[in-house]
Each structure stands twice: as C-alpha cells, then as structure tokens.
C-alpha positions as CSV (number, residue, x, y, z in Angstrom):
1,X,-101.1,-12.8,-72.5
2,X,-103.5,-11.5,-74.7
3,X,-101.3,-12.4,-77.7
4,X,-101.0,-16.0,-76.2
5,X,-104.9,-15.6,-76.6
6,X,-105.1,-14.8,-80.3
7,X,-102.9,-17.3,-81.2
8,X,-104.3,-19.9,-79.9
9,X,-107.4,-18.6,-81.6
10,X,-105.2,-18.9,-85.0
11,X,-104.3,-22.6,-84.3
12,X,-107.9,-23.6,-83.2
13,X,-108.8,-22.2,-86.6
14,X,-106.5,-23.9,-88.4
15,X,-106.9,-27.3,-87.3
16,X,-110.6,-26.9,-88.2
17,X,-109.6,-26.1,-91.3
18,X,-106.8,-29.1,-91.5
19,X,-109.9,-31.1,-90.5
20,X,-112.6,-30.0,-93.0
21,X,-110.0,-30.2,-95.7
22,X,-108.9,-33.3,-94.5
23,X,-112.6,-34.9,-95.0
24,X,-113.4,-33.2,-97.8
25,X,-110.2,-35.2,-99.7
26,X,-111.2,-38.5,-98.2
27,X,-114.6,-37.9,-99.8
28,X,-113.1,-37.1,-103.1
29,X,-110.7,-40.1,-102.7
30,X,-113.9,-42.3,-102.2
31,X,-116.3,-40.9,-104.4
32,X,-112.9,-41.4,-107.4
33,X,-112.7,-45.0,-106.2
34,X,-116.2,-46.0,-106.2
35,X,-116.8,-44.3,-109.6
36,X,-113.6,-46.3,-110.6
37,X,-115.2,-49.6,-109.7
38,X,-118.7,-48.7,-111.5
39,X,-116.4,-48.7,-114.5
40,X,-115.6,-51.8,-114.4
C-alpha cells in the first residue's frame, strides 16, 4: 500500500510537469507566431 502511495505521488508529479511543459511550449509557439507577424 505504501508503494501504491509513492507512485501515485510519481504520476501526480509528472503530470504537473506534462502541464508546465505543456504551457511553457504553447507560449513559445505564440510568442514565435506573433513575432512572425511583426515581421511582416
């Protein structure tokens, strides 16, 4: 049970990560398009 526990832990901690990471690339992605369209 306890191991149950701590792995749970391990995917909690992942997803958050999945998630930051995830919004940090569509901030990149945005920030790449609307420096794109200055461009023009």
């Amino acid at each position: 049970m306890v191991s149950f526990g701590n792995n749970r832990r391990r995917i909690c901690n992942m997803d958050t990560q999945n998630v930051l990471t995830l919004v940090l690339v569509i901030f990149a992605a945005l920030a790449y398009i609307d420096n794109h369209q200055n461009r023009k």
